[in-house]
C-alpha positions, 0 to 999 in steps of 0.5 A: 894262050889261055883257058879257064880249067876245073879240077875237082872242086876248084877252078882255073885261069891258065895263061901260058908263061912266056917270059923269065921272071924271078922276084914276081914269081917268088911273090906269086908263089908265097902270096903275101898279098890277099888282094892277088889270086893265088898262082902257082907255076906247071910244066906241061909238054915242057911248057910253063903255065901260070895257074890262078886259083879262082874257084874259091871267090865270088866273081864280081861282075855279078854282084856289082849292082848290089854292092856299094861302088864308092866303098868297092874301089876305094877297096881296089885302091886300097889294094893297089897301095899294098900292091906297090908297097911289094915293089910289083908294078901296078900295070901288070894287073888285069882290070877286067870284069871276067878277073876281079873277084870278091873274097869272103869279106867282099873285098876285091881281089885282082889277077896279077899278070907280069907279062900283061902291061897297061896303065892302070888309071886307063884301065880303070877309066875303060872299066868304069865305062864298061859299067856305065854301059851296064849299070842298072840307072834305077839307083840314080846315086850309083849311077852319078857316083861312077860318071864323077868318078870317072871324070876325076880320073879323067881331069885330076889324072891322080896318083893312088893316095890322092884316089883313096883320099877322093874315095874315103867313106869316112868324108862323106859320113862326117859331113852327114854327121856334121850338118844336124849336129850343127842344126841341133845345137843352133834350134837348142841356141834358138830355144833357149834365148828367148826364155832366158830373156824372158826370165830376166825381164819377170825378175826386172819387173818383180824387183821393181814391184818389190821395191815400190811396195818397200819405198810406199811402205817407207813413205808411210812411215816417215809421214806417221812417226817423222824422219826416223833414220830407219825409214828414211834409209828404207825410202833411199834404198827401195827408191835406188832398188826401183830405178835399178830394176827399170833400168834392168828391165829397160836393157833387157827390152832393148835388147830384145828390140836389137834382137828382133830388129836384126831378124826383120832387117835379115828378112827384108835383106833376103825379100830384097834379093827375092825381088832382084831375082823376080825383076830379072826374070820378068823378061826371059831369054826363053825356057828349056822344057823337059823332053821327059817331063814338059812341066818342068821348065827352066826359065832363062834371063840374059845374064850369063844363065849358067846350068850345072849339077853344083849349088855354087857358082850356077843360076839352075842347078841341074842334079842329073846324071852325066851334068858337070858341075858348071855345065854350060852357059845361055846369054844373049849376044848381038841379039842372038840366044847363044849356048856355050859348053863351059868345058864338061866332061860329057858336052852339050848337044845341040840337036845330036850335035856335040858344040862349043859355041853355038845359036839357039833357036826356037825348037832346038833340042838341047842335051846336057848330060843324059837330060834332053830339054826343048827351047823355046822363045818368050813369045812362044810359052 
């Protein structure tokens, strides 16, 4: 039996206990723990109940769309570890909407029932579903968060550190940081080279300037008063000074020559790839359209097409909700267009059909994730 009870100012869950139980009652009853509701323990009509103190906390089913989800369960996660740390067992916890509430810093707190017993991460999967089904889908981030949240847990099957570790914050904001720190320093790089070289060469020429002046005015000298050391040793050095300095100059040319012959080699590379790309795609398979949008278009060639949500390892990256990483494939086989599911987590339809392996033909509806696209054949668009 359970009921939720007010006294006063406070509020109740009241479940009737059933069981003897002495380590997780003394535990309940000291309440080391601050991510567990405080409960204590009443006879009535010579019956026990546990009595969980709720009335002090924010429920948080209410306040899930304006919470940040990553942070919210690494939170949860967090919690479970000093849960164990206490030697409770971690399948004795309620992971239900109507239980789990939010304290004065927002950090989650759980209802510990011990003679309640599921696994965790199967609760934790059931309750990320519940979400999806409720979940505003205006902020598409949250949204992706919880379907590739729910699918690590599916596939990984981790245990509680290798969660926390998937949630850290810290990651993502490192990353983030990372990338313009790596962009500034290079455009600084980029800056500054070509004015170093530009100075050095000003100095090259300069010098050489100088020292044909100095060996003219040495020429002068030796043809008006004769071979006098002094201008004799002047021609000598301004001559050694001039060539030094053409020297010097020359190499900084070349290098400047080697530089701008590698940035014309890398841009006649990537021109390369570009055309590689466009003759691949002179004839095409066919096109997905978009159901929602028909000016989108994806333009498949018949070289194992794969589409999924990763930059990596795709031929169209497809960043929507419910899209796997590697998604599905589109090739040609025996003259036939035919669509695979690379193992998603959420499938690909074909038509309403969930498939594996199956023929395209012109006009089927394909789903891939929450995206709906039309297929139609080259001839045809």
């Amino acid at each position: 039996m359970e009921q939720w009870i007010r006294e006063g100012f406070s509020n109740y869950y009241v479940v009737e206990k059933k069981q003897e139980i002495t380590y997780e009652k003394e535990i309940l009853l000291r309440h080391p723990i601050k991510s567990l509701l405080p409960c204590e323990f009443r006879m009535e009509d010579e019956k026990e109940y546990y009595y969980y103190e709720t009335g002090r906390y924010e429920r948080w089913w209410e306040r899930k769309n304006q919470m940040e989800p990553q942070i919210f369960f690494y939170d949860i996660f967090v919690a479970l570890e000093e849960i164990e740390g206490y030697l409770l067992n971690l399948d004795h916890l309620i992971l239900q909407k109507e239980l789990m509430f939010l304290d004065e810093d927002e950090k989650p707190v759980l209802c510990y029932f011990p003679e309640y017993e599921k696994n965790i991460l199967e609760q934790m999967r059931e309750l990320l579903e519940e979400i999806m089904e409720h979940i505003s889908y205006e902020n598409k981030e949250k949204v992706k968060f919880y379907f590739e949240f729910h699918s690590f847990l599916v596939k990984k099957k981790p245990a509680i550190d290798q969660v926390i570790e998937y949630l850290k914050p810290e990651q993502k904001q490192q990353m983030e940081e990372k990338v313009p720190e790596e962009q500034e320093i290079e455009e600084v790089e980029m800056e500054q080279f070509p004015e170093d070289r530009k100075g050095k060469s000003m100095i090259g020429a300069a010098g050489a300037v100088l020292f044909a002046a100095l060996f003219v005015y040495s020429l002068i000298g030796i043809f008006r008063y004769g071979f006098y050391y002094l201008y004799v040793l002047g021609a000598m050095v301004s001559m050694a000074g001039f060539f030094g300095c053409l020297y010097f100059f020359w190499r900084i040319r070349k290098e400047s020559g080697k530089i701008e012959e590698l940035s014309l080699d890398t841009k006649t590379e990537l021109l390369t790839e570009e055309e590689k790309t466009v003759y691949l795609l002179e004839e095409p398979v066919g096109y997905l359209i978009s159901k929602k949008n028909p000016k989108e278009k994806i333009c498949i060639h018949d070289s194992g097409f794969v589409i999924g949500s990763s930059l990596e390892g795709t031929d169209y990256c497809l960043s929507a909700i419910g899209v796997s990483r590697r998604h599905m494939k589109i090739q040609m086989e025996n003259n036939k267009v035919m669509v695979e599911d690379l193992k998603s987590t959420n499938g690909t339809r074909i038509n309403g059909k969930i498939i594996a392996k199956e023929e395209l033909n012109q006009g089927d509806v394909v789903k891939i994730g929450l995206e709906e696209y039309e297929f139609h054949c080259e001839e045809e668009t």
